[in-house]
N, C-alpha and C positions, 0 to 999 in steps of 0.2 A: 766876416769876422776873421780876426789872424788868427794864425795856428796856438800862437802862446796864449791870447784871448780865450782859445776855446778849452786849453788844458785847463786853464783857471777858474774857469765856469764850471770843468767837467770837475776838479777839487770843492768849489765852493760849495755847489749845492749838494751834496750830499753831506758836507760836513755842517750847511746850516740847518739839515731837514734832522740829524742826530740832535742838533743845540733845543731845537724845537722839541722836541719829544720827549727828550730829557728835560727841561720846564717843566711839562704837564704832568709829569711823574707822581703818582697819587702814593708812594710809598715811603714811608717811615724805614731809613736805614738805622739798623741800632748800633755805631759810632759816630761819634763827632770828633772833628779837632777843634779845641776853644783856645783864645788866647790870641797874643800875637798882631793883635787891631782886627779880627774876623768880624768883632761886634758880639753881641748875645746872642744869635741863634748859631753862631760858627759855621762850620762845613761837616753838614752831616749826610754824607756821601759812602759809608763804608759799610761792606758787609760782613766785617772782620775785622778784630783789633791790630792784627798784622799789617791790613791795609792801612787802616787808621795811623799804627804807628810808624809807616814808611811814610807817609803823607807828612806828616808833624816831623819829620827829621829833616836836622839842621833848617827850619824854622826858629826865628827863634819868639823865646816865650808863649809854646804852643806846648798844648799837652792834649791825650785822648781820655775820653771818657765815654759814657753810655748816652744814648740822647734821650734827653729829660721826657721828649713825649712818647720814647718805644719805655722807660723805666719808669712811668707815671700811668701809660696808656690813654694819656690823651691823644682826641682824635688831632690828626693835620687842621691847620683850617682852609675853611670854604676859601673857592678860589670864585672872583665875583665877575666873571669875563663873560 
Protein backbone atom coordinates (compact mmCIF):
# COMPACT_ATOMS: atom_id res chain seq x y z
CA UNK A 1 0.00 0.00 0.00
CA UNK A 2 1.51 3.65 -0.75
CA UNK A 3 2.01 5.90 1.70
CA UNK A 4 -0.94 8.38 0.66
CA UNK A 5 -3.22 5.02 0.41
CA UNK A 6 -2.56 4.55 3.89
CA UNK A 7 -3.13 8.24 5.15
CA UNK A 8 -6.42 7.75 3.47
CA UNK A 9 -7.50 4.62 5.14
CA UNK A 10 -5.83 5.86 8.28
CA UNK A 11 -8.85 9.35 7.73
CA UNK A 12 -11.43 7.06 6.30
CA UNK A 13 -12.09 4.65 8.81
CA UNK A 14 -12.51 6.39 11.67
CA UNK A 15 -14.48 8.84 10.15
CA UNK A 16 -16.90 5.99 8.84
CA UNK A 17 -16.99 4.07 12.36
CA UNK A 18 -18.26 8.08 13.86
CA UNK A 19 -21.18 7.94 10.46
CA UNK A 20 -21.92 4.56 11.92
CA UNK A 21 -22.66 5.29 15.31
CA UNK A 22 -24.21 8.34 14.80
CA UNK A 23 -27.09 6.24 12.75
CA UNK A 24 -27.84 4.12 15.55
CA UNK A 25 -28.23 6.99 17.83
CA UNK A 26 -31.35 6.12 19.98
CA UNK A 27 -31.71 9.84 21.13
CA UNK A 28 -34.39 12.38 20.56
CA UNK A 29 -32.37 15.88 20.20
CA UNK A 30 -34.90 18.68 21.18
CA UNK A 31 -34.11 21.14 17.95
CA UNK A 32 -34.91 20.71 14.50
CA UNK A 33 -34.07 22.88 11.50
CA UNK A 34 -37.37 22.41 9.03
CA UNK A 35 -37.65 24.04 5.85
CA UNK A 36 -35.62 24.58 3.06
CA UNK A 37 -36.40 20.88 0.94
CA UNK A 38 -35.07 18.80 4.38
CA UNK A 39 -38.68 17.06 4.04
CA UNK A 40 -40.82 16.52 7.20
CA UNK A 41 -38.75 15.14 9.63
CA UNK A 42 -35.96 17.96 9.05
CA UNK A 43 -32.55 17.80 10.73
CA UNK A 44 -33.05 17.23 14.21
CA UNK A 45 -29.60 17.13 15.44
CA UNK A 46 -29.25 19.93 18.01
CA UNK A 47 -28.95 20.22 21.55
CA UNK A 48 -29.50 23.88 21.82
CA UNK A 49 -31.39 26.32 19.88
CA UNK A 50 -28.03 28.20 19.39
CA UNK A 51 -26.89 25.33 17.71
CA UNK A 52 -29.94 24.92 15.77
CA UNK A 53 -29.85 28.48 14.79
CA UNK A 54 -26.16 28.45 13.47
CA UNK A 55 -27.12 25.46 11.43
CA UNK A 56 -30.28 27.16 9.68
CA UNK A 57 -28.18 30.51 8.98
CA UNK A 58 -27.90 31.59 5.58
CA UNK A 59 -29.93 28.52 4.61
CA UNK A 60 -32.27 29.50 3.03
CA UNK A 61 -36.05 29.11 3.94
CA UNK A 62 -35.13 27.15 7.02
CA UNK A 63 -36.24 28.00 10.44
CA UNK A 64 -35.75 26.13 14.22
CA UNK A 65 -38.12 24.79 16.17
CA UNK A 66 -38.64 22.10 18.90
CA UNK A 67 -38.88 18.49 17.64
CA UNK A 68 -42.37 17.35 17.55
CA UNK A 69 -41.46 13.86 19.11
CA UNK A 70 -39.04 15.50 22.33
CA UNK A 71 -42.56 18.32 22.40
CA UNK A 72 -45.20 15.49 22.08
CA UNK A 73 -43.05 12.83 23.75
CA UNK A 74 -43.39 10.38 21.32
CA UNK A 75 -41.19 7.52 21.45
CA UNK A 76 -38.39 7.31 18.09
CA UNK A 77 -39.42 4.64 16.11
CA UNK A 78 -38.27 0.92 16.17
CA UNK A 79 -35.49 0.58 14.02
CA UNK A 80 -36.15 -3.03 12.02
CA UNK A 81 -32.37 -4.19 11.32
Amino acid sequence: MTEDRMRFALLLVPTLIGFASAAHAERDYPWCVFGGGLGAPGECMYSTREQCLASASGRWNTYCDINPRVRFKQPAPRRTH
